[in-house]
N, C-alpha and C positions, 0 to 999 in steps of 0.2 A: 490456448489460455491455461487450459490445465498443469502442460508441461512447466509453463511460469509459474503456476499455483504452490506446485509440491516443489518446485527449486527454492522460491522464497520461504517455505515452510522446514527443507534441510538447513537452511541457512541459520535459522533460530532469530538470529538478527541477522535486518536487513535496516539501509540507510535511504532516509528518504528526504531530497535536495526538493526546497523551493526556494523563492528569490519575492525579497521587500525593496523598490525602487533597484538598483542596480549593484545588491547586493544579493549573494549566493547564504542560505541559510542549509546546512542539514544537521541530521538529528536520526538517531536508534529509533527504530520500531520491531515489533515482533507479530503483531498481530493481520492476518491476512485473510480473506475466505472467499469461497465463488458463491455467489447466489444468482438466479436467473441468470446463467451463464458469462457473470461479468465478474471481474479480479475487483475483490473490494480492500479495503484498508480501514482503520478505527485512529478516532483521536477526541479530545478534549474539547470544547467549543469554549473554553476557557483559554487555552494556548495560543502562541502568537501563527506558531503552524495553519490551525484552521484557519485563520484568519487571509495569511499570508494565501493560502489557497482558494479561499472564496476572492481574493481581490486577483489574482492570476492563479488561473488553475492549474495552468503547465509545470508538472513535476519529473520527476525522475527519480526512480528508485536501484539501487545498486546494492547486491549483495555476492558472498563469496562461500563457496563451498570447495571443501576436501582440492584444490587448485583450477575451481573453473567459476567462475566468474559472470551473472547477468547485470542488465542493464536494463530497465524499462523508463520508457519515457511517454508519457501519453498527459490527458485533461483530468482531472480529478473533479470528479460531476457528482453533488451531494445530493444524497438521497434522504428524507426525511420520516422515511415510512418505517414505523413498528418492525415490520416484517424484517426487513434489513437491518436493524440492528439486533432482532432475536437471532437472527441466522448467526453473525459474527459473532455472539454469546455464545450459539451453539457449540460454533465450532472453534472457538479460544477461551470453554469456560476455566479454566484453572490458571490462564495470563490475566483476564479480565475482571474476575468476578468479584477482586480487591479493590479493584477503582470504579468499574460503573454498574447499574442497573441498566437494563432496554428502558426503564422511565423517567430516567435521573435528570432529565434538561441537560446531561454535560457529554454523554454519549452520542459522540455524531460517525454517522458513517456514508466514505464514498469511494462510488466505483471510478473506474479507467474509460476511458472513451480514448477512440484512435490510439491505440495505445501499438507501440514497438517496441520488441526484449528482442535484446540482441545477446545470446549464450558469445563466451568468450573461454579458452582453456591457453595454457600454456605450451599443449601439445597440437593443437588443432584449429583449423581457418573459425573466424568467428560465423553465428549463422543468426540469423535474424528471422523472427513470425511475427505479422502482426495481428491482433484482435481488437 
């Protein structure tokens, strides 16, 4: 997980696909963090994103760096606890600190369950871990 952690975080942006009835939705994110050893993510509980995630939680995230390329796809499991959204303050205060507080009602944060990143490069077989 970590190795995914600090890929998504060279990435700067990373894109992150959910799906409303039998349409594909994605959308920029930047913000990432591990806490109690799970890949978390941050978003608005205002957007149609959250939403689209609490009604299927099966996502996929895709980002690119310097020519190599991951992939995660796992459940997206919302955590409602303090704790969890100080961490991902902690650790994206200068992306985040413009748009939420840890007690603002609009800051939601969640982690990965079952999750699979599959590394991809242009020079080398792709290789997959899961966490």
């Amino acid at each position: 997980m970590n190795e995914v952690l600090v890929f998504l975080k060279s990435c700067g942006t990373f894109y992150l696909a959910t799906n409303e009835g039998d349409k594909p939705h994605v959308r920029p994110f930047g913000a990432v963090c591990e806490f109690e050893g799970k890949l978390y993510i941050v978003t608005n509980n205002q957007k149609n994103v959250y939403n689209q995630i609490l009604n299927n939680a099966c996502i996929e995230i895709c980002g690119m760096n310097k020519g190599a390329w991951l992939r995660v796809e796992g459940k997206a499991i919302h955590d409602d606890r303090r704790e969890a959204r100080q961490a991902m303050m902690d650790a994206n205060t200068a992306a985040l600190s413009s748009m939420y507080t840890v007690d603002d009602n609009l800051m939601e944060v969640l982690y990965l369950e079952e999750a699979t990143a599959t590394f991809y490069s242009f020079t080398s077989e792709p290789r997959t871990v899961k966490f």
